[in-house]
Backbone as JSON, one array per atom type, in Angstrom:
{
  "sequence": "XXXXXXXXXXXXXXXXXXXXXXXXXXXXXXXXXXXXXXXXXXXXXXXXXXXXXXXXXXXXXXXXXXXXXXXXXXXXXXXXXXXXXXXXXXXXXXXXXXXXXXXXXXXXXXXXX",
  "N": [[-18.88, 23.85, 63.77], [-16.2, 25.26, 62.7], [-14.51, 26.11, 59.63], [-11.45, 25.44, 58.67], [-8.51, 27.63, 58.64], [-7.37, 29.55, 55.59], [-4.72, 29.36, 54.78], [-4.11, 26.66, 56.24], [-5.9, 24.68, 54.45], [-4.71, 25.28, 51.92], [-1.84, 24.12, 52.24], [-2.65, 21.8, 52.88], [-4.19, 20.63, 50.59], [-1.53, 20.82, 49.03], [0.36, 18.86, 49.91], [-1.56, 16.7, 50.28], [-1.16, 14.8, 47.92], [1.82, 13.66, 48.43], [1.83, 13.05, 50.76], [2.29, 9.8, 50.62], [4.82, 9.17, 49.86], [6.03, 11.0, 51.79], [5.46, 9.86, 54.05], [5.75, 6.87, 54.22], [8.42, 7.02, 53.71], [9.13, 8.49, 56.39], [8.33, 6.55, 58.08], [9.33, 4.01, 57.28], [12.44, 4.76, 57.88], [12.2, 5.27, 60.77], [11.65, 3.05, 61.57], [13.73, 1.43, 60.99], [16.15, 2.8, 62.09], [15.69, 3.61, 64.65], [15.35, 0.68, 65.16], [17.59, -0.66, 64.53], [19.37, 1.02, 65.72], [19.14, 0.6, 68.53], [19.69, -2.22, 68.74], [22.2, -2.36, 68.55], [23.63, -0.93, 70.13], [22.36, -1.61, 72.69], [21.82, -4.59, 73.32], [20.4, -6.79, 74.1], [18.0, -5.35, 74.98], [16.7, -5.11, 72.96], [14.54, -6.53, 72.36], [12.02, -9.23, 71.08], [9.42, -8.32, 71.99], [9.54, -5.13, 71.88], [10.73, -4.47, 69.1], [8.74, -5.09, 67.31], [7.0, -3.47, 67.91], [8.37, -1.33, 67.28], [8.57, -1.42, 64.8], [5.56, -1.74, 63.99], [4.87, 0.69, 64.41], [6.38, 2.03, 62.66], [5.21, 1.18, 60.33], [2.61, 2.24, 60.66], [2.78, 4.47, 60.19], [4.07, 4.89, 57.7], [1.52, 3.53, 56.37], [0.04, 5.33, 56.91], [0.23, 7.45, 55.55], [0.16, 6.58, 52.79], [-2.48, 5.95, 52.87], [-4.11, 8.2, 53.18], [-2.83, 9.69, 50.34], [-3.8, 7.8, 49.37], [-6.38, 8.9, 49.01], [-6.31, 11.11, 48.35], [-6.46, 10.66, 45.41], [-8.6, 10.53, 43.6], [-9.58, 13.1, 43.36], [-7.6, 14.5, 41.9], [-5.51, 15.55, 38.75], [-3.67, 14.79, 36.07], [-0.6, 15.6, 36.47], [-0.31, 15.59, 39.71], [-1.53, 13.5, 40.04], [-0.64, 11.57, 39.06], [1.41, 11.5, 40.94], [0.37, 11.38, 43.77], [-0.39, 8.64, 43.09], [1.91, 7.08, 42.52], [2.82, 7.84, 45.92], [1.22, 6.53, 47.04], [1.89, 3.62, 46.18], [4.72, 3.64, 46.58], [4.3, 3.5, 49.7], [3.3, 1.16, 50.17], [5.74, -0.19, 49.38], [7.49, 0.42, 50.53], [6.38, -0.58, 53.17], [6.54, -2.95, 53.04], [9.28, -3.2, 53.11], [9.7, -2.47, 55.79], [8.03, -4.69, 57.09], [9.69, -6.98, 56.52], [12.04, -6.15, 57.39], [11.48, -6.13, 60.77], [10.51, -8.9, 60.3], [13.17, -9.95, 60.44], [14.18, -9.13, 62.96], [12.86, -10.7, 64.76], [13.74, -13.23, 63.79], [15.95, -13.44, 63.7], [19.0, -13.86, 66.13], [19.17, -11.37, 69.26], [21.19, -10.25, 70.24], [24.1, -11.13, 68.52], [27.73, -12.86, 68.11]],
  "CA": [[-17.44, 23.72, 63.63], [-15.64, 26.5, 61.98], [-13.68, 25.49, 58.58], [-10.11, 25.84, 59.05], [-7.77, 28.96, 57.53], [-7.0, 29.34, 53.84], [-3.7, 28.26, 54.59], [-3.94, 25.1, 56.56], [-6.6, 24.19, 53.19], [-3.91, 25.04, 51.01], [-1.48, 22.96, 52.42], [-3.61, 19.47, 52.92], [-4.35, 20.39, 49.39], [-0.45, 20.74, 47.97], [0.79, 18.03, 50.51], [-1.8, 15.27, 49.96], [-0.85, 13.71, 46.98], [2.95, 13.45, 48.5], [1.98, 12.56, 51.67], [2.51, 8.74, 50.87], [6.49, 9.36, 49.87], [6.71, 11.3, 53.51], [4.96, 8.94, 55.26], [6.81, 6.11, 53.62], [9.98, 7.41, 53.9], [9.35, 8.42, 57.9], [8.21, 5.46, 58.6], [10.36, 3.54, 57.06], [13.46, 5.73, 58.62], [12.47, 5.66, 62.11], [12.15, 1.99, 61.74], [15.14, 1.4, 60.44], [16.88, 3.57, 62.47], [15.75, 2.95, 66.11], [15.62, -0.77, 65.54], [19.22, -0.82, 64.54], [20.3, 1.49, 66.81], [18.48, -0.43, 69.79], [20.35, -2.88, 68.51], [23.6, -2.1, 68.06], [23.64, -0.13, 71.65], [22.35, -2.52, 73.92], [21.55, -5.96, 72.16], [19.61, -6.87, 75.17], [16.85, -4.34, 75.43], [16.46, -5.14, 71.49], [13.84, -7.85, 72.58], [11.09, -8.93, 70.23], [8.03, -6.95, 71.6], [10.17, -3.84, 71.52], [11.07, -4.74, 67.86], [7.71, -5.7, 67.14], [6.02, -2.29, 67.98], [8.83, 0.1, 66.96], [7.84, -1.89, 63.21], [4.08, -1.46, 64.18], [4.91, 2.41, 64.42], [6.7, 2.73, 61.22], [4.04, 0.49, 59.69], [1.33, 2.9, 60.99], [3.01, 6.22, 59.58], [3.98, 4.78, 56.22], [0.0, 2.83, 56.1], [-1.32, 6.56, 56.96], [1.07, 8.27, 54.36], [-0.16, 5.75, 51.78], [-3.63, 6.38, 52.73], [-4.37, 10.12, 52.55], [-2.48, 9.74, 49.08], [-4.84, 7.39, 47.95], [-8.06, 9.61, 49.2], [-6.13, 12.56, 47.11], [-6.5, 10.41, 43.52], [-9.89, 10.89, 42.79], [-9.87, 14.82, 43.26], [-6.23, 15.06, 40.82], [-5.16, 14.88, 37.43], [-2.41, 15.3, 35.6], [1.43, 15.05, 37.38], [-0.51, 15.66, 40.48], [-2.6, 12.3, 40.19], [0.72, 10.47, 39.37], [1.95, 11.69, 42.43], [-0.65, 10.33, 44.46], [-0.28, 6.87, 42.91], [3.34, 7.03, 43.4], [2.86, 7.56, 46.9], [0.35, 4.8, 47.42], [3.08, 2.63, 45.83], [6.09, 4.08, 47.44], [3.77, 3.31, 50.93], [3.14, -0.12, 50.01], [6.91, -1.5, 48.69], [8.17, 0.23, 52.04], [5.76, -1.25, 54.39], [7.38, -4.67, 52.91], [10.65, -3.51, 53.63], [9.13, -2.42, 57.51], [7.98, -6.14, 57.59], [10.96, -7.81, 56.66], [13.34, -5.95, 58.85], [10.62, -6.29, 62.02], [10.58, -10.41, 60.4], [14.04, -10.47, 60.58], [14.32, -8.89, 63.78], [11.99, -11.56, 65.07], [14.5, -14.17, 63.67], [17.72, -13.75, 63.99], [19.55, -13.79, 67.16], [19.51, -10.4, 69.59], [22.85, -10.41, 70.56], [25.46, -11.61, 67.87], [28.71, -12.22, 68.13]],
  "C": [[-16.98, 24.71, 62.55], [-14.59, 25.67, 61.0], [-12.34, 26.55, 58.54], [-9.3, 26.81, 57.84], [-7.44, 28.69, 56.54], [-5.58, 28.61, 53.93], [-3.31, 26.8, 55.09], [-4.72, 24.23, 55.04], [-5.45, 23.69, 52.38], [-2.75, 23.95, 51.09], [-1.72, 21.68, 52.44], [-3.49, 19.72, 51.47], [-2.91, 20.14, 48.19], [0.33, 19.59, 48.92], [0.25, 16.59, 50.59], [-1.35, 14.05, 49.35], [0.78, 12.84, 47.44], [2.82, 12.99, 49.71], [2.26, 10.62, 51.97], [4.39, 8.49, 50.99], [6.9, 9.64, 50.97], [6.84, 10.68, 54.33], [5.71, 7.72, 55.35], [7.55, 5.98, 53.89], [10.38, 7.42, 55.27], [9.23, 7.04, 58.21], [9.16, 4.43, 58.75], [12.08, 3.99, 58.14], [13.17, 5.11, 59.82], [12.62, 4.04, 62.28], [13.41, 1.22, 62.05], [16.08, 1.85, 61.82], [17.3, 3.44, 63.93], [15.72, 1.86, 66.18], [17.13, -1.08, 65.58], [19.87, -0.49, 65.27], [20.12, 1.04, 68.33], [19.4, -1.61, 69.65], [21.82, -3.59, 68.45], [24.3, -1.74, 69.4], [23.42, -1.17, 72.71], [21.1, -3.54, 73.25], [20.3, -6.63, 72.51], [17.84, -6.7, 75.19], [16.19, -4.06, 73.97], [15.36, -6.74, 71.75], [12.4, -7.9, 71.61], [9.95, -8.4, 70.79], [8.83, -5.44, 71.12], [9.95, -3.65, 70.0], [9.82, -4.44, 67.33], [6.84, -4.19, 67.07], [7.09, -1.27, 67.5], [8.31, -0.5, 64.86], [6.5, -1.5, 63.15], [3.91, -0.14, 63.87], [5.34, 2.59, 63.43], [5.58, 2.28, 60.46], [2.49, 1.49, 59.49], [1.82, 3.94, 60.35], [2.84, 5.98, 57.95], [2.26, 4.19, 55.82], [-1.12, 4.54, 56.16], [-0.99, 7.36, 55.91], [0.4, 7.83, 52.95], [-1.93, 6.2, 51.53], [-4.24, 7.43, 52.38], [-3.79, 10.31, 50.97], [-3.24, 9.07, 48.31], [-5.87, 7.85, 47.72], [-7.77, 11.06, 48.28], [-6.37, 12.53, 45.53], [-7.81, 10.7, 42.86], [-9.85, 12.4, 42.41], [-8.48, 15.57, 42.4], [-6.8, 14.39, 39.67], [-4.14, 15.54, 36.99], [-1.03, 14.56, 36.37], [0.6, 15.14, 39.09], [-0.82, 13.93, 40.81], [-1.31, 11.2, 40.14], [1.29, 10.77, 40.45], [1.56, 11.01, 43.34], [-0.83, 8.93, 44.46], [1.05, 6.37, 42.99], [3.67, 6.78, 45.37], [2.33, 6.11, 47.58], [1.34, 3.98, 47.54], [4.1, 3.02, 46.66], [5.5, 2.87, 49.26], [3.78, 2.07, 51.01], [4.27, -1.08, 50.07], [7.52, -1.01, 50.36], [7.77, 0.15, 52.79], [6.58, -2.58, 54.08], [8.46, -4.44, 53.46], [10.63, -3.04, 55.48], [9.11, -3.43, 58.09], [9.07, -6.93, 57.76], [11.87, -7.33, 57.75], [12.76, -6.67, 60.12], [10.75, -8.31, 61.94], [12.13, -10.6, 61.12], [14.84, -10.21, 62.2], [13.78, -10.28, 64.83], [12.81, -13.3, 65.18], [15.73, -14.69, 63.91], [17.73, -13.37, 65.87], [19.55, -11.97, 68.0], [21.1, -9.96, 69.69], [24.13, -11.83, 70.16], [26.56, -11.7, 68.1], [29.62, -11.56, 69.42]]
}
């Protein structure tokens, strides 16, 4: 297996530590975003498996974002290494807020109102 170009390296290497904030953040987002708007659009077709796996999918981006940031802490130091533990964290408080929406999706009524 041939080891991949100087610049794909360089990148994994200046994108690791931040990859929990991205991941995080997407995750979070798309959650957010298509559950509500599934929601909001046709109330219906907002049924809990739907719900259930578009949470699963943010869950999985921000849980992989989190991860690769934590496999970057050993090999930093400095502002880098806080970065990396930032992300972790970041990955972690907004998987909770992934869950809760996906709970509350789960709970409340589809079609309000």
């Amino acid at each position: 297996m041939t080891p991949p170009p100087p610049l794909i390296r360089r990148a994994k290497y200046l994108l690791a530590p931040w990859a929990g904030m991205l991941g995080a953040g997407f995750g979070w987002a798309l959650s957010h975003q298509v559950g509500s708007d599934l929601a909001q659009d046709n109330c219906n077709a907002a049924n809990p498996v739907v719900m259930i796996l578009i949470g699963l999918i943010g869950f999985a981006i921000a849980g992989f974002g989190g991860l690769v940031s934590w496999r970057a802490v050993p090999g930093e130091h400095g502002g880098r290494k806080f970065v990396a533990y930032v992300g972790v964290l970041m990955a972690a408080l907004l998987s909770v807020a992934i869950f809760m929406q996906t709970a509350a999706a789960l709970l409340l009524p589809g079609c309000f109102g």
